[in-house]
N, C-alpha and C positions, 0 to 999 in steps of 0.2 A: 504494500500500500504506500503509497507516495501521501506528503499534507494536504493534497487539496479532499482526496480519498478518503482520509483519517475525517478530518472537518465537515466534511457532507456526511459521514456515517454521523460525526459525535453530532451536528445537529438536527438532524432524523432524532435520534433518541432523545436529543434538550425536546424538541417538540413532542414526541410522545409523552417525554413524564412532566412537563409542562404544562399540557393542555390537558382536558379529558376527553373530548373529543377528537384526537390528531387524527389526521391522513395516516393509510395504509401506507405499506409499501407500494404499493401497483401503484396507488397516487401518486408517492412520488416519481415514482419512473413513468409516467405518464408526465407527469409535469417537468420533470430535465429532462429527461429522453435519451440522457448519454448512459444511462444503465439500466439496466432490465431489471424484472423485479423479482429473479432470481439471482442475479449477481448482490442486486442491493441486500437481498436476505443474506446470502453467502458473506459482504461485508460484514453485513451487522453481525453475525453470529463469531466472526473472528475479532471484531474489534472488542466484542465480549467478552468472550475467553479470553484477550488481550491482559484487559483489564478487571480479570477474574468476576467479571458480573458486580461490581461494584460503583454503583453512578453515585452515591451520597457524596454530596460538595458538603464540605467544614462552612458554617457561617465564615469563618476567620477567613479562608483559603479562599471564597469569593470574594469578602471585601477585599483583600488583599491584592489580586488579579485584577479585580474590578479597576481598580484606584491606576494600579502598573500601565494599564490598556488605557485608562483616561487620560493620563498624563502623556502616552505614545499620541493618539491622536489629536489631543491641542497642541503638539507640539510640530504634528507633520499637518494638519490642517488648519489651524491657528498662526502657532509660531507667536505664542503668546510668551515664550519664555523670557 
């Protein structure tokens, strides 16, 4: 899997445990089109085992991230520094 791979699988599943109604898989591969919707199952079930079935984000370890990523983007779209 390459980052852009990893990042479409992790946000399929931010959207699944997110919402409670999310899109299938077939929805999503009907909606990008660049992967079927057996490959995207095939993704998702290794990016799983990847990361032993563990999706719990620490409050701490979001804000943390959060803050890291806000200050990346005022800095390349602002340039408020």
């Amino acid at each position: 899997m390459n980052w852009r791979l990893v990042l479409f699988v992790a946000l399929i599943l931010a959207s699944k445990i997110w919402d409670d109604e999310s899109f299938e898989n077939d929805n999503f591969a009907k909606a990008f089109g660049k992967y079927s919707t057996q490959n995207i199952n095939h993704y998702e079930c290794v990016f799983l085992k990847s990361i032993d079935y563990d999706l719990y984000v620490k409050g701490s370890d979001y804000a943390k991230y959060y803050y890291i990523l806000r200050v990346i983007y005022i800095f390349f779209f602002y340039k408020k520094f």
